[in-house]
C-alpha positions as CSV (number, residue, x, y, z in Angstrom):
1,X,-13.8,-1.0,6.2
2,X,-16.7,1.1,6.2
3,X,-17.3,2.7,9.9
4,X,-21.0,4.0,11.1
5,X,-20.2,7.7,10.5
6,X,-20.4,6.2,6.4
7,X,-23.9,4.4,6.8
8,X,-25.8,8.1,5.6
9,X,-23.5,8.0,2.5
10,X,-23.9,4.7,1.7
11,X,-27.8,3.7,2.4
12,X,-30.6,5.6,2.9
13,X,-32.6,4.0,5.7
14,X,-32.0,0.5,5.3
15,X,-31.7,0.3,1.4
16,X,-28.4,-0.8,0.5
17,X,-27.0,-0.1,-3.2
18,X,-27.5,-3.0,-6.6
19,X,-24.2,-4.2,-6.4
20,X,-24.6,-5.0,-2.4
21,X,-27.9,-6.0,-2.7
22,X,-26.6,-8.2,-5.5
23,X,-24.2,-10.0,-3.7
24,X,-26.1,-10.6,-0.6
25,X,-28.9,-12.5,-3.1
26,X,-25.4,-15.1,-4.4
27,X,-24.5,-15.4,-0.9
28,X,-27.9,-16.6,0.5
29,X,-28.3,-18.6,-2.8
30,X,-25.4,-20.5,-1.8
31,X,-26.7,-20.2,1.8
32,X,-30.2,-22.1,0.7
33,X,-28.8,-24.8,-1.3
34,X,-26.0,-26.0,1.6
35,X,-27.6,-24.8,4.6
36,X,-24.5,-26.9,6.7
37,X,-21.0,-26.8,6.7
38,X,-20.2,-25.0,3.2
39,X,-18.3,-22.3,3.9
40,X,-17.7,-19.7,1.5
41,X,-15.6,-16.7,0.9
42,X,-16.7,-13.0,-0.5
43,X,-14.2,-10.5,-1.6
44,X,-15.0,-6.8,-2.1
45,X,-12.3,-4.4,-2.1
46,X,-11.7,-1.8,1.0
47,X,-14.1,0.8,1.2
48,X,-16.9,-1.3,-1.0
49,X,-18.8,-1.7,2.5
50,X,-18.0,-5.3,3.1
51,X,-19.3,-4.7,7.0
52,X,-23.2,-3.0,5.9
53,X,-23.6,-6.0,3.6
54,X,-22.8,-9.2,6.1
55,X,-24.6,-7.0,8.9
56,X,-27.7,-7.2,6.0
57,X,-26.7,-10.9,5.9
58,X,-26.8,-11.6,9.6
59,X,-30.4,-9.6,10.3
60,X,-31.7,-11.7,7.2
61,X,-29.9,-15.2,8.3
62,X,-31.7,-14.6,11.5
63,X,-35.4,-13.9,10.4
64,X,-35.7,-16.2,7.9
65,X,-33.5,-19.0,9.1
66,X,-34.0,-18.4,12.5
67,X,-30.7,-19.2,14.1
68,X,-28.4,-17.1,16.0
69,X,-24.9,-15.4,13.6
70,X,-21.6,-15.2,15.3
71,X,-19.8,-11.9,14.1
72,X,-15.6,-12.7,14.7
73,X,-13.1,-10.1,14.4
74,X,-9.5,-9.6,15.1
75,X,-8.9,-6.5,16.6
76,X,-10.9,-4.6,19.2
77,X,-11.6,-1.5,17.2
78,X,-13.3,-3.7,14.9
79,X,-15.9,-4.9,16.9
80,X,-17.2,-2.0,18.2
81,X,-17.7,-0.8,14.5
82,X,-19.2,-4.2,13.3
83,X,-21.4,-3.9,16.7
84,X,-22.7,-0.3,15.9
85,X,-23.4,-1.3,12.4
86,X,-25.2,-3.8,13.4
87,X,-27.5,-1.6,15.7
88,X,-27.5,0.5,12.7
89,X,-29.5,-2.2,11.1
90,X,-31.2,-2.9,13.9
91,X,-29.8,-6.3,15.0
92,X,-29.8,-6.3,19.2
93,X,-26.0,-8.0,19.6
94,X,-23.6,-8.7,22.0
95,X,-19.8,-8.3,22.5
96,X,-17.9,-10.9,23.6
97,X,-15.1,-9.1,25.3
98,X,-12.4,-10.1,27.9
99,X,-14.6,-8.6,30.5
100,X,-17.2,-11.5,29.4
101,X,-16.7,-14.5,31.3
102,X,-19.9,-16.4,30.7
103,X,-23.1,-16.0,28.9
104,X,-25.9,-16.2,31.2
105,X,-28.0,-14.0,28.5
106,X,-27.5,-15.7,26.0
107,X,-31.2,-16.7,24.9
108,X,-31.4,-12.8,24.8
109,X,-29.3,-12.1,21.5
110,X,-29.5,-14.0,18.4
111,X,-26.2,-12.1,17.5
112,X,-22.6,-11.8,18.9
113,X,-19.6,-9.8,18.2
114,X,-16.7,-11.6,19.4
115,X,-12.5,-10.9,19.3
116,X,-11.2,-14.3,17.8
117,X,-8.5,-14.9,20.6
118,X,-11.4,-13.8,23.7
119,X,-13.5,-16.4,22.3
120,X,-11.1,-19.2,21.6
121,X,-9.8,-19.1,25.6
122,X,-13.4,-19.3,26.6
123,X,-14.5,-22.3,24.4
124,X,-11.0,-23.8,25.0
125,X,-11.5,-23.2,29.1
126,X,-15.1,-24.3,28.8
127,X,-16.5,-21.5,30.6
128,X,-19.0,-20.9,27.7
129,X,-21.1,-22.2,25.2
130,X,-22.4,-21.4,22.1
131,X,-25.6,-22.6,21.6
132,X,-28.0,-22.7,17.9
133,X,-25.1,-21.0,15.9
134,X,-25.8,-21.5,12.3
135,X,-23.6,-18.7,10.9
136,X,-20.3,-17.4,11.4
137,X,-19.0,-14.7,10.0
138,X,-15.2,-13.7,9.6
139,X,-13.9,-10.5,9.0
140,X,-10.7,-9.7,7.4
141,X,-10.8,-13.4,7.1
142,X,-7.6,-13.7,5.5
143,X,-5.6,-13.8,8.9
144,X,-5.6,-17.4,9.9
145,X,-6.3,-16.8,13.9
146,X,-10.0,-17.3,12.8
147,X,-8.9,-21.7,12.1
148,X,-8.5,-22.2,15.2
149,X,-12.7,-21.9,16.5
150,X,-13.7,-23.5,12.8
151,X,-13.8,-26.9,15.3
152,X,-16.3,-25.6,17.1
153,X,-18.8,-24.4,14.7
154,X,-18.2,-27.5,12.3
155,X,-22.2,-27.5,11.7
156,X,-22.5,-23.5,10.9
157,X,-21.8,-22.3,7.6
158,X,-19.2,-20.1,7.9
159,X,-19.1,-17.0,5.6
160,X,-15.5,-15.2,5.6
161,X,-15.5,-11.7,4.0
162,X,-12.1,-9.8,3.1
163,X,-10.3,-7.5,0.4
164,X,-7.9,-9.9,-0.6
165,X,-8.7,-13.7,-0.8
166,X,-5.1,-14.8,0.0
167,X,-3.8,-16.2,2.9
168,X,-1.2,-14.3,5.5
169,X,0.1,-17.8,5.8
170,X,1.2,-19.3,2.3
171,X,1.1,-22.9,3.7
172,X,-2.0,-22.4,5.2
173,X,-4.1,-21.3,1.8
174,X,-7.7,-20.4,2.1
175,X,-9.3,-23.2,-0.4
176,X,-8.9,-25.8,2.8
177,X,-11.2,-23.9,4.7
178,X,-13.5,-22.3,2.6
179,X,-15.6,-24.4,0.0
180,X,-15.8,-21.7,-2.8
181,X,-15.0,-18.3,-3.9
182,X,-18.1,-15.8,-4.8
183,X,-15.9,-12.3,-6.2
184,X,-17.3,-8.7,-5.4
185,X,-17.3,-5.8,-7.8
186,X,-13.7,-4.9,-9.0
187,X,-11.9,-1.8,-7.7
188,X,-12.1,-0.6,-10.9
189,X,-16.1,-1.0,-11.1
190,X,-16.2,1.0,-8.1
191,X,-14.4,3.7,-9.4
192,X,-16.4,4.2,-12.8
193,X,-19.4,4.5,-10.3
194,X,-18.6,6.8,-8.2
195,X,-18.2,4.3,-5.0
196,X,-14.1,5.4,-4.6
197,X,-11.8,7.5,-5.5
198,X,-9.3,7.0,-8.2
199,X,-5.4,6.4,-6.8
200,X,-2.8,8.8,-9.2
201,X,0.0,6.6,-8.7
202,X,3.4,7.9,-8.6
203,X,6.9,5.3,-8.2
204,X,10.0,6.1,-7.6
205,X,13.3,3.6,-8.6
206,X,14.4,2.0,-5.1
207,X,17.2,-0.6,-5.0
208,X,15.9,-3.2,-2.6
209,X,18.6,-5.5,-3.2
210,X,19.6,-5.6,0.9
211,X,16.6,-6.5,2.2
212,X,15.9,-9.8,3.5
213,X,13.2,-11.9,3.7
214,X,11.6,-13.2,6.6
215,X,9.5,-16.5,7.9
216,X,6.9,-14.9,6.9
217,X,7.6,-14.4,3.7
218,X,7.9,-10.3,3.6
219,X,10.7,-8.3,4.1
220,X,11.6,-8.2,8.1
221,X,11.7,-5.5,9.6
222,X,15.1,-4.8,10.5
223,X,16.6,-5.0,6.7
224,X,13.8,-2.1,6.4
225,X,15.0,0.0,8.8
226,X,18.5,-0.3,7.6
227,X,17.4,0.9,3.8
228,X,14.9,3.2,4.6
229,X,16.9,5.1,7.5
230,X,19.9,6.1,5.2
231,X,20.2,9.3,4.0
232,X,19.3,8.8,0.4
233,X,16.1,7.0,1.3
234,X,14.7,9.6,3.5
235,X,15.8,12.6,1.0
236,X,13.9,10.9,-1.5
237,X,10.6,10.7,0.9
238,X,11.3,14.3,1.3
239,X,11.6,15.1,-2.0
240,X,8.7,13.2,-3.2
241,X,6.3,14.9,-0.8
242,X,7.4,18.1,-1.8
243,X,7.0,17.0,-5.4
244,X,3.6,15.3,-5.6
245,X,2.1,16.2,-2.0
246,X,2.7,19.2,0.0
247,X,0.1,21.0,1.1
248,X,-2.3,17.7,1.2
249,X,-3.5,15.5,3.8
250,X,-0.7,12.8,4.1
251,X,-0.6,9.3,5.6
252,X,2.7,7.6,5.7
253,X,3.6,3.9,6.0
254,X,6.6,2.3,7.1
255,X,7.7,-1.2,7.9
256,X,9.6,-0.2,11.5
257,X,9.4,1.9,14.2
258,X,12.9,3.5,14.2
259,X,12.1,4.6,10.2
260,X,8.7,6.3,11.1
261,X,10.8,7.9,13.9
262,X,13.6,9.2,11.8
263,X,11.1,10.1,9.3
264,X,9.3,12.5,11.7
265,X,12.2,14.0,12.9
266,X,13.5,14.9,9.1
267,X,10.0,16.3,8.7
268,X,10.2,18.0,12.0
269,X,13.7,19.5,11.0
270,X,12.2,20.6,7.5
271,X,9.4,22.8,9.1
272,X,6.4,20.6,8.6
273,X,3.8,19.6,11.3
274,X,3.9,15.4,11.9
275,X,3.0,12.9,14.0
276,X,4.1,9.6,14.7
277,X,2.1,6.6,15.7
278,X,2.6,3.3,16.4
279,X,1.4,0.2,18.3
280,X,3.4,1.5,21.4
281,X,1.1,4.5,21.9
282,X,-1.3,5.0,24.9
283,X,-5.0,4.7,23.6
284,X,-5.3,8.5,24.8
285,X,-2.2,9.3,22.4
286,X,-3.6,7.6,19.4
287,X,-7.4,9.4,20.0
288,X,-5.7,13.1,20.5
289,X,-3.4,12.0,16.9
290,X,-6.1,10.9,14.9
291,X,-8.1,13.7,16.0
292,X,-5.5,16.1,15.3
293,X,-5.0,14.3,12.0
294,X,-8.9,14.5,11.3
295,X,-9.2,18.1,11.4
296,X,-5.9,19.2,10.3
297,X,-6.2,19.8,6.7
298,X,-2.2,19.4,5.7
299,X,-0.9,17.1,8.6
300,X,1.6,14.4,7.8
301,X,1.1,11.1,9.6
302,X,4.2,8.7,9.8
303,X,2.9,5.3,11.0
304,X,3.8,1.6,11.6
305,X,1.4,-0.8,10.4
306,X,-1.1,0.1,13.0
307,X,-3.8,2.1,10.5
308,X,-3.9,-1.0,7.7
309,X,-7.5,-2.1,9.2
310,X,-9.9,-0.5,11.0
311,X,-8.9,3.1,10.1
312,X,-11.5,5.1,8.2
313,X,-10.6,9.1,7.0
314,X,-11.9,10.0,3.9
315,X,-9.8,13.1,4.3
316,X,-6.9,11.3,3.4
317,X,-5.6,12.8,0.3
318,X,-1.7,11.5,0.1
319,X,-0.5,7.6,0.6
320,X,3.1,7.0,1.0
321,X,4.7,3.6,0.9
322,X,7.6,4.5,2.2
323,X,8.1,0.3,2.5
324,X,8.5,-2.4,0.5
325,X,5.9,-5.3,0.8
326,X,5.8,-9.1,-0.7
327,X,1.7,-8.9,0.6
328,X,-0.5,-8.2,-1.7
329,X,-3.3,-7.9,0.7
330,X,-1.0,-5.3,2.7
331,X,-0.8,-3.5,-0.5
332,X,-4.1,-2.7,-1.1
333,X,-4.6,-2.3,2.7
334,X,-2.6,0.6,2.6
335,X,-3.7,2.0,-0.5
336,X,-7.2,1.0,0.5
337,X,-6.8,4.3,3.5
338,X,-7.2,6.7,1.2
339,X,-9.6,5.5,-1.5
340,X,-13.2,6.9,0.4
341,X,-14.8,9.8,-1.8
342,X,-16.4,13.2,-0.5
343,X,-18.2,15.5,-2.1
344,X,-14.8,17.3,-3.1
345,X,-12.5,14.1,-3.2
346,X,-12.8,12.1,-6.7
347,X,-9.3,11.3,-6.4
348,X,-6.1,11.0,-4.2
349,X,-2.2,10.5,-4.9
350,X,0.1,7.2,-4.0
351,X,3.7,8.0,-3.8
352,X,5.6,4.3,-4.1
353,X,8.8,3.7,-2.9
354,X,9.0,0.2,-2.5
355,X,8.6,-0.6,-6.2
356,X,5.2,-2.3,-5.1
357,X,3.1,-1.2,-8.0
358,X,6.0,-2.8,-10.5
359,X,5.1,-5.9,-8.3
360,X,1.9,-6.3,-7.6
361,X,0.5,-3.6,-10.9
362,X,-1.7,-0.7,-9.8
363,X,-4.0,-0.9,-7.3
364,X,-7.0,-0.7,-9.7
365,X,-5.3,-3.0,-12.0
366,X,-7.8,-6.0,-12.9
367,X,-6.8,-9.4,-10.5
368,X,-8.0,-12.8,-11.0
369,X,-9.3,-13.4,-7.2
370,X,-10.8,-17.0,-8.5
371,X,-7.2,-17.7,-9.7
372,X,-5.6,-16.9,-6.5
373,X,-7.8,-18.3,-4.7
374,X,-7.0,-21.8,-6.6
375,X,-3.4,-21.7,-6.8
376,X,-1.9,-19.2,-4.1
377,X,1.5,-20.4,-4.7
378,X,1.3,-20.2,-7.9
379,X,0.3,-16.6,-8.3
380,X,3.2,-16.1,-5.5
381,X,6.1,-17.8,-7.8
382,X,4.9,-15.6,-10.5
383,X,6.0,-12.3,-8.7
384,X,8.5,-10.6,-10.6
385,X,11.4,-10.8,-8.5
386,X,13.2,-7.5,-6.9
387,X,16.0,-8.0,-9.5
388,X,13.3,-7.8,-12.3
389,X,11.5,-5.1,-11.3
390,X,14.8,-2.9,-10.9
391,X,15.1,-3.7,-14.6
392,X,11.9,-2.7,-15.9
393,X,12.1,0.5,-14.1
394,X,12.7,3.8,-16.2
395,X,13.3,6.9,-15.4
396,X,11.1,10.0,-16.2
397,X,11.8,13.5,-15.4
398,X,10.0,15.1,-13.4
399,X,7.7,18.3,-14.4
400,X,9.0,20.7,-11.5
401,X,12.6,19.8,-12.9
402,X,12.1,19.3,-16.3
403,X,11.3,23.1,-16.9
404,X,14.8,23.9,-14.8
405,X,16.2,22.6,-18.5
406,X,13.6,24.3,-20.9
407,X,16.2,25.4,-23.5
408,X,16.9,21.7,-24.2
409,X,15.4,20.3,-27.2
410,X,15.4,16.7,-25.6
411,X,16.7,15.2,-22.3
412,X,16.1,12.0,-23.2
413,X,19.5,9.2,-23.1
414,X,19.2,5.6,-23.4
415,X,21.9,4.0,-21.8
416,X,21.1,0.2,-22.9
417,X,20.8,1.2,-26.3
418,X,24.0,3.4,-26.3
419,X,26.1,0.8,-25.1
420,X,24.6,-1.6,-28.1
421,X,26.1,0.9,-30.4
422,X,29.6,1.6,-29.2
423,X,30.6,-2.1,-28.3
424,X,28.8,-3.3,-32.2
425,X,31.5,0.0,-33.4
426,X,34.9,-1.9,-31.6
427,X,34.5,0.8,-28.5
428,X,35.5,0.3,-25.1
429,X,31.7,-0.4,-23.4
430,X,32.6,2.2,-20.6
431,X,32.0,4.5,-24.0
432,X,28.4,4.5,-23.6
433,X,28.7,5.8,-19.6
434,X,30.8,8.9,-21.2
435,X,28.4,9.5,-23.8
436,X,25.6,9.9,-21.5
437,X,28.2,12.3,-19.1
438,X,28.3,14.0,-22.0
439,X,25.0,14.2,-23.0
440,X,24.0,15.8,-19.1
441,X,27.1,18.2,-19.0
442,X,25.5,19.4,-22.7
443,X,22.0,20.2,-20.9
444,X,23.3,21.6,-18.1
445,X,25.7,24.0,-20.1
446,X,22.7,25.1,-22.3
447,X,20.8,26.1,-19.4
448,X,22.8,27.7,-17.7
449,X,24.3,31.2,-17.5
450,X,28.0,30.2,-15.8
451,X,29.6,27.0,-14.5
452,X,28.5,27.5,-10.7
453,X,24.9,27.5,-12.1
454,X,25.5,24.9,-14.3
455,X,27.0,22.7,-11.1
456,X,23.4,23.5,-9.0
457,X,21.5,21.9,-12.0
458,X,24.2,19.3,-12.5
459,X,23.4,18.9,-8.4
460,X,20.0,18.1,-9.2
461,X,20.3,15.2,-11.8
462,X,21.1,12.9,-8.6
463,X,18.1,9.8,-9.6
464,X,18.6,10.3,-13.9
465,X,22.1,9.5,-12.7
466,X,21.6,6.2,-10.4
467,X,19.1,5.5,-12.9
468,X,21.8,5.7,-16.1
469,X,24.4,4.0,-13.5
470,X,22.7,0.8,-12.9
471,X,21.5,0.7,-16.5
472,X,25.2,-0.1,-17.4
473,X,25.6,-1.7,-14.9
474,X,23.2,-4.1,-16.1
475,X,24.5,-4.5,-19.6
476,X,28.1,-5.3,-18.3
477,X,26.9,-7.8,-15.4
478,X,28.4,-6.1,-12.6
479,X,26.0,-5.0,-10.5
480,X,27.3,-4.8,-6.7
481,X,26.5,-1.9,-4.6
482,X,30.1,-1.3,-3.8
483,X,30.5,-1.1,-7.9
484,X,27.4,0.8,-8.4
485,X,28.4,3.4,-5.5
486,X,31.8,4.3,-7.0
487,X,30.4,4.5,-10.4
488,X,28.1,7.1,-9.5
489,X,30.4,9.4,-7.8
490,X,33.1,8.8,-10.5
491,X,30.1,10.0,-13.0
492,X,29.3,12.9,-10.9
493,X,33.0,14.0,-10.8
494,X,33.4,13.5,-14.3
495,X,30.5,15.9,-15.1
496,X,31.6,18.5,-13.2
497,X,35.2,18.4,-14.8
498,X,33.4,18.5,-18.8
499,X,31.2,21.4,-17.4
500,X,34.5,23.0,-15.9
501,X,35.9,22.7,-19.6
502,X,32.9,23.4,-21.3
503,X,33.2,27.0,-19.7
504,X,36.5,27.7,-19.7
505,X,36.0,26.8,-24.0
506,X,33.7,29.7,-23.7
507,X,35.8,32.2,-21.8
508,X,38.3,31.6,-24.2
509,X,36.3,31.7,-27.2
510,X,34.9,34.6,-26.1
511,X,38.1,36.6,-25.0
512,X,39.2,35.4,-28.6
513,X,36.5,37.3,-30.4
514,X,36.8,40.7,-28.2
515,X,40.9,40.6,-29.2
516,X,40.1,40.1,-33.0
């Protein structure tokens, strides 16, 4: 969402940019030729400026149609940014707070900013009135608290404006409230000109096969904390930052509370500055964090859900999902934090590690909003499952460690295809596992200068391992973690006992030649 301290970036004065201007001109076509009870939809992904163009939309709706706009949000933050963006454009409005009881002045404002749930115990108490509505907007209008007050504006058009047309409710989809779909300018569009930065995207293979899913439809909470607390999981966050973002301004997302804990106190015990935050924090403890996190240019920032909306700092430079999510609107929520450009910012990184992009494709990646709009179960079913995506993963090397095996020709090993070729030869299928212990014994010998050294690189080969491991595992149909587990340390031993005799060979081929 784009916040006031944006408005000098992204107008000058009161101009607004072709594609906005281009979208308020569909909307109020649509607005002229069903001036009652059509209500329509607009998507424009984060950081487009969804908020300066329906803040155009209500100071035009109210000149030249001359009734009043109703502005509803769902968090408080939010409406006192829709509020000053609306005094940026100079519309005179009103919030409708829970210190608001009545509306005595209300012939004084043509506009209102109201929380969804404040205004729904007023109407439902009777203590207030709306009078000469004609538009409603929603923001973020993919939550469905906003249903509950479309009874009371039945003959306003309401307009609902989000990222993501699909519904945090699967059986409540949006095409039984809205009347049609008009689709924004693609992330991608954006991009190309110079409206937000490009996400480098980075994933990293995560088993999620304990997690569990919840009523809602996304992975609860407490199957979350169980994967991402373990040891593994949070070396692999620590190892990922290191890799692909230390140094840079880093904003960490995580499904619950005890993870984003445990994550700060690994990051604590490894000698970086973090903070946490979450929806447990004192107002005055979130201000003094953000602001620390503002003008702090390497801080880490673990977090629970609380920054998705209504959290604008370009200076983001690193995302971590350090979560798995089944939402695609959450996906691009998160991702959405760190898309804003500066002068110096043309890009930023996205470290996965919740397989999210295999699921939902990158976050730039072309979606068919109309489509999903239609048939939000269908796009749903369609999901690859966690199974699938674990499949599809592969493994790549990375850079940093790459070069700790320069003297190899090729690290390269195909498991699946290995175990193709020995079981079509007669050979026990466990064949193709020893091949590839081979194979990593045979780089870490050539890169090494004795078999201590060679046992620190061997150390090192921890995810090409998993990643080799489950690959059999797949080609045999035996996949349990128990299985999995045992075959990795079995692999692990074995690699250290081939390097063990791949030296010793040496020694004695070498003592050999000096008694000659």
């Amino acid at each position: 969402m784009l916040e006031a301290s944006d408005i000098q970036e992204k107008k000058v004065g009161k101009k607004l940019y072709d594609y906005q201007q281009d979208a308020i001109n569909k909307i109020f076509e649509r607005l002229q030729n069903f001036p009652e009870g059509h209500n329509l939809l607009y998507q424009l992904p984060t950081g487009g400026g969804k908020t300066v163009i329906f803040s155009e939309i209500a100071k035009r709706y109210i000149k030249e149609v001359g009734k009043k706009v109703l502005i509803l949000t769902h968090r408080i933050e939010l409406c006192g940014q829709t509020s000053n963006m609306l005094t940026e454009f100079g519309v005179e409005n009103k919030i409708i707070n829970s210190k608001v009881k009545t509306l005595p002045d209300q012939e004084e404002y043509m506009c209102f900013v109201a929380m969804v749930e404040t205004l729904n115990n007023r109407l439902q108490d009777e203590k207030l009135e709306m009078e000469h509505v004609g538009l409603v907007i929603i923001d973020e209008a993919h939550y469905n608290s906003f249903r509950k007050l479309f009874q009371f504006f039945e003959k306003a058009v309401i307009l609902g404006v989000t990222a993501t047309p699909l519904s945090s409710n699967i059986k409540l989809p949006m095409k039984d409230n809205y009347s049609e779909l008009i689709v924004g300018n693609s992330i991608a569009a954006l991009i190309e000109n110079g409206f937000l930065s490009r996400a480098d995207t980075y994933t990293f293979d995560v088993n999620l096969g304990s997690l569990k899913i919840g009523i809602d439809g996304d992975y609860t909470v407490s199957s979350s904390d169980q994967l991402y607390s373990n040891y593994m999981m949070q070396q692999k966050l620590l190892n990922a930052y290191e890799e692909k973002s230390k140094g840079k301004k880093t904003l960490i997302f995580n499904n619950g509370i005890n993870t984003s804990k445990q994550v700060y106190e690994m990051f604590v015990n490894a000698g970086y500055e973090i903070r946490h935050l979450d929806n447990t924090n004192s107002d005055q403890d979130r201000r003094d964090i953000l602001m620390w996190f503002k003008t702090k240019p390497d801080a880490i920032l673990t977090s629970v859900g609380i920054l998705t909306t209504g959290f604008d700092e370009p200076t983001v430079e690193t995302i971590i999902l350090n979560r798995a999510t089944k939402s695609l609107t959450l996906y691009h929520q998160m991702i959405g934090r760190g898309s804003r450009i500066l002068p110096d910012k043309s890009s930023f990184t996205v470290i996965d590690l919740g397989n999210n992009a295999l699921r939902f494709g990158l976050w730039d990646s072309y979606v068919n909003w109309h489509d999903i709009f239609r048939s939000p179960d269908l796009y749903l079913q369609n999901l690859s499952s966690d199974d699938e995506i674990e499949r599809q993963f592969k493994y790549v090397m990375p850079e940093e460690l790459r070069a700790k095996f320069s003297k190899s020709a090729s690290i390269e090993f195909d498991v699946k295809e290995e175990y193709f070729r020995v079981t079509k030869l007669g050979c026990r299928p466990k064949a193709a596992l020893e091949n590839a212990i081979e194979q990593h014994a045979r780089i870490c010998f050539e890169n090494s200068t004795d078999f201590f050294e060679a046992r620190e690189l061997a150390a090192l080969l921890e995810d090409d391992i998993e990643y080799r491991v489950k690959r059999y595992t797949y080609c045999i149909c035996k996949s349990t973690d128990n299985y999995i587990f045992w075959l990795k340390e079995d692999y692990k031993r074995k690699l250290n006992l081939n390097l063990n005799r791949k030296f010793l060979s040496l020694e004695e081929s070498i003592a050999t030649e000096e008694s000659e």
